[in-house]
Steps between C-alpha positions, in 0.01 A plus 500: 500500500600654179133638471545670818765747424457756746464276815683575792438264736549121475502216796582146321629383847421128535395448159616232216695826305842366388633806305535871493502532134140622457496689868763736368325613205259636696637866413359696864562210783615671823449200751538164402407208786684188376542327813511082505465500109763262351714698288868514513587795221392867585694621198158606311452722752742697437276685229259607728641839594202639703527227760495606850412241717600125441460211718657167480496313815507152490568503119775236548638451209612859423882581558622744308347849536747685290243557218295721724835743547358795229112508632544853658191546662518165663458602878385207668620137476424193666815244374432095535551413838253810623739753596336874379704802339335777579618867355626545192851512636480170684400344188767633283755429790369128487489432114871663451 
């Protein structure tokens, strides 16, 4: 991913990812599909300040969202157990 630098788009739902670490240095991501990957921290995402849409239904092992507070262009979410945060105001009112 790191030679990709000015993707945008990424779907990883269903695959054998188990970490954010390299998906956040991926300096342009907007959306990010993540659903049914088994990861449980969502901390490295934090860094990825142009994300818009993220998606992380079914990732069970995820319970702490907190991390994702700062993104401010984060207008869509889709939290573990498939329940979507649409508007940035929703998602603000939902991560606070």
């Amino acid at each position: 991913l790191r030679s990709l630098p000015a993707l945008e788009r990424l779907f990883v739902c269903g695959t054998g990812i188990s970490d954010f670490r390299d998906v956040a240095k991926v300096e342009l991501l907007k959306e990010f599909w993540a659903c049914g990957v088994d990861v449980s921290d969502v901390s490295p995402l934090a860094e990825a300040e142009h994300l818009e849409i993220l998606d992380l239904r079914n990732t069970r092992k995820v319970t702490d969202l907190s991390p994702l507070r700062d993104l401010e262009n984060l207008r869509s979410l889709i939290v573990p157990d498939g329940t979507e945060y649409s508007g940035r105001s929703q998602v603000r009112k939902y991560l606070n």
